[in-house]
C-alpha positions as CSV (number, residue, x, y, z in Angstrom):
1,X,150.0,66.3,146.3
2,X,152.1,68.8,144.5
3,X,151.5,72.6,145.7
4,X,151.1,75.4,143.5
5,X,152.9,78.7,144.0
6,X,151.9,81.6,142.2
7,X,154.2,84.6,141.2
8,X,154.3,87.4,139.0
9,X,156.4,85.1,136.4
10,X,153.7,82.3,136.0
11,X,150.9,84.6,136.3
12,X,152.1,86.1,133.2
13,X,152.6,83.3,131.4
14,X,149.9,81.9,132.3
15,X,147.8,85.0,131.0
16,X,149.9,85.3,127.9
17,X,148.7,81.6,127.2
18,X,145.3,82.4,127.6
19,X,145.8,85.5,124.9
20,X,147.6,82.5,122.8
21,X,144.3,80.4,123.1
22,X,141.7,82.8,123.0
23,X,143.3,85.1,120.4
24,X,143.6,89.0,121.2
25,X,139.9,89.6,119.8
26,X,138.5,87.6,122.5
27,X,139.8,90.3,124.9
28,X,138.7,93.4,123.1
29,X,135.2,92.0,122.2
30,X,132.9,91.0,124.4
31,X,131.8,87.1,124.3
32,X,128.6,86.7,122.8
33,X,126.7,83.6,121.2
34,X,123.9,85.9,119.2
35,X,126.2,88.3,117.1
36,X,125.9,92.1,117.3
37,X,125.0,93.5,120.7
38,X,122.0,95.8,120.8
39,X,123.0,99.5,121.6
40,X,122.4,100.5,125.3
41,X,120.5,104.1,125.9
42,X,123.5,107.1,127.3
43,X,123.0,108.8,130.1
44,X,120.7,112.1,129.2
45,X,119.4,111.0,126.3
46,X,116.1,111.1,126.6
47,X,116.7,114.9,127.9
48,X,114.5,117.6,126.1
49,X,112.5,114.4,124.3
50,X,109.1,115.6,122.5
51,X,107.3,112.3,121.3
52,X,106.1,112.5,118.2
53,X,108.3,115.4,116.3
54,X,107.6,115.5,112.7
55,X,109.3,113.8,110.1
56,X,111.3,116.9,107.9
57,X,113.9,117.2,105.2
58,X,115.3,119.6,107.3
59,X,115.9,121.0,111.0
60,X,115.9,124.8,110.6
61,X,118.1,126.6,107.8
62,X,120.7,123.2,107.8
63,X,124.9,123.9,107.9
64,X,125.1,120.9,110.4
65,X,124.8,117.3,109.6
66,X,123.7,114.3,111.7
67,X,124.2,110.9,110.5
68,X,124.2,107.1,110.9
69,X,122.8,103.7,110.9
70,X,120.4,101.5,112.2
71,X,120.9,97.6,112.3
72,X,119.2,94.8,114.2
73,X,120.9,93.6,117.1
74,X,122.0,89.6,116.5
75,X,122.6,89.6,112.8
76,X,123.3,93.3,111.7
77,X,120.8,93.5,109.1
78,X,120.5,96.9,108.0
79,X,116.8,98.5,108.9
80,X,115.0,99.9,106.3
81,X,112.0,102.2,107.2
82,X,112.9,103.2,110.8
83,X,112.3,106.5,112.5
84,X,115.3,109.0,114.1
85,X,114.4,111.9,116.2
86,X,116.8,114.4,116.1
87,X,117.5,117.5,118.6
88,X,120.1,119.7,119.9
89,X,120.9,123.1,120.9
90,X,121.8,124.8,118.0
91,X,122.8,128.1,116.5
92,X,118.7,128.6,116.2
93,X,117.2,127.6,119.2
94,X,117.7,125.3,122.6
95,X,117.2,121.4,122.8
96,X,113.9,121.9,124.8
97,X,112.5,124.4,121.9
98,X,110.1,122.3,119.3
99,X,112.1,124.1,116.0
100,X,115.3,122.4,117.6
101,X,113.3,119.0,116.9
102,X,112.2,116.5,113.7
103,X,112.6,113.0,112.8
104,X,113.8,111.3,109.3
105,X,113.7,107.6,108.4
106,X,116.2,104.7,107.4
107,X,117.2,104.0,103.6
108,X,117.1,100.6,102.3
109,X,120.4,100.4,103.7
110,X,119.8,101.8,107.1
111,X,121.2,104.6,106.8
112,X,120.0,108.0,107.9
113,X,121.0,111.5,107.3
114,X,119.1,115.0,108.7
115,X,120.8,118.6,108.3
116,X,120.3,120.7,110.5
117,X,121.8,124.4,111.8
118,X,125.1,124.3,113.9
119,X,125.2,122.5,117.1
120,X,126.5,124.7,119.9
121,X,127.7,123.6,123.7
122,X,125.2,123.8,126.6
123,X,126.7,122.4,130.1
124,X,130.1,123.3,128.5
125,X,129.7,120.4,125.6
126,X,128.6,120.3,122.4
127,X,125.7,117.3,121.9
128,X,123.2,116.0,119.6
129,X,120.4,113.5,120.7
130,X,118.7,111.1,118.8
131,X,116.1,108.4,119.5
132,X,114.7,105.2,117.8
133,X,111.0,105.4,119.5
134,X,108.7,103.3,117.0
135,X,107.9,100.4,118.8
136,X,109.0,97.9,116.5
137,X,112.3,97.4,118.6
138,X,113.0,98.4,122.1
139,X,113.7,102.8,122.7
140,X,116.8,103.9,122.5
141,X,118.0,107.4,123.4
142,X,121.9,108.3,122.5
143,X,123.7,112.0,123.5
144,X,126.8,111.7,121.4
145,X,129.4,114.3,122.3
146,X,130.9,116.0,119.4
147,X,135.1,116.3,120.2
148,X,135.0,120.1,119.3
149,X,132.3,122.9,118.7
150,X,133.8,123.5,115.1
151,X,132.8,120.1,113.5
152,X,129.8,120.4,110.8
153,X,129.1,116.6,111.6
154,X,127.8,113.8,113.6
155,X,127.5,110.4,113.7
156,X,125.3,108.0,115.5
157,X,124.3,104.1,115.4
158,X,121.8,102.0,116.5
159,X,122.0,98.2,117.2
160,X,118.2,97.7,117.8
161,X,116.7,94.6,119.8
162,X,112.9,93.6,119.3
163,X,110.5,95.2,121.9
C-alpha cells in the first residue's frame, strides 16, 4: 500500500490542476445546472415598505435617477410588464413618508427607469430600496448602497424565480 503525504508543494499542485480542469470561471461562478440564479432579498429591504404605492412618472420634483432590470431566474429572459417600488430618503422627504414612495413598470426589455429627487444618507449611508411585490414571481426587497452621496444614479437588478 503506498502512503500519501501531503505538503504545501502537492497541495498546490494539486489545486492548480483542479483550476487547469475546471477552468478559472468555475471558481468565480457558482455551479449551477438551471442558468441564472434568482436574486436573494438584502438585509433592510423591506424597511419603510408601503404595499401598494402608486405607479408615477415621477417621485417628487426628479434630479435623481434609479434604474435597472428585471430577468427571470434560469434563462434570463427579460420581463416585460413587471412592477418596481421605489423609496428612499431624499432631499424631499424620509423613506417612511408616502411622497418618498411610487412604483414604475418593466419595458419590453426589462428595463426600468424612475426619477426621482436626490437621495441623501440616513444611518450614515446613502440607499435606495426597491421591491418586485406582484405575485407573479417570489418578493424581492434590495437596499443598494450608493458609493458616495454626490452620484445622481442608481442601479438595481432583479433575477426573479416563480412564486
Amino acid at each position: 500500500m503506498t502512503n500519501v503525504v501531503f505538503n504545501r508543494r502537492n497541495l498546490l499542485l494539486a489545486a492548480g490542476g483542479s483550476v487547469v480542469a475546471t477552468g478559472v470561471s468555475g471558481l468565480l461562478l457558482p455551479a449551477r445546472a438551471d442558468g441564472l440564479a434568482p436574486t436573494d432579498s438584502m438585509s433592510g429591504g423591506s424597511n419603510n415598505y408601503r404595499k401598494g404605492a402608486p405607479i408615477v412618472d415621477r417621485i417628487g420634483k426628479g434630479g435623481f435617477w434609479m434604474s435597472g432590470t428585471v430577468r427571470r431566474a434560469g434563462d434570463g429572459t427579460p420581463l416585460a410588464g413587471q412592477r418596481i417600488q421605489i423609496w428612499a430618503h431624499t432631499t424631499e422627504g424620509q423613506e417612511h413618508e408616502p411622497q418618498s414612495h411610487g412604483a414604475t413598470l418593466t419595458d419590453k426589455n426589462g428595463a426600468f427607469r424612475l426619477e426621482m429627487p436626490q437621495i441623501i444618507p440616513v444611518f450614515g449611508q446613502p440607499h435606495g430600496h426597491l421591491a418586485y411585490d406582484s405575485g407573479e414571481f417570489k418578493t424581492v426587497f434590495l437596499r443598494p448602497v450608493m458609493r458616495s452621496a454626490r452620484e445622481t444614479s442608481l442601479e438595481a437588478h432583479f433575477v426573479l424565480q416563480p412564486a
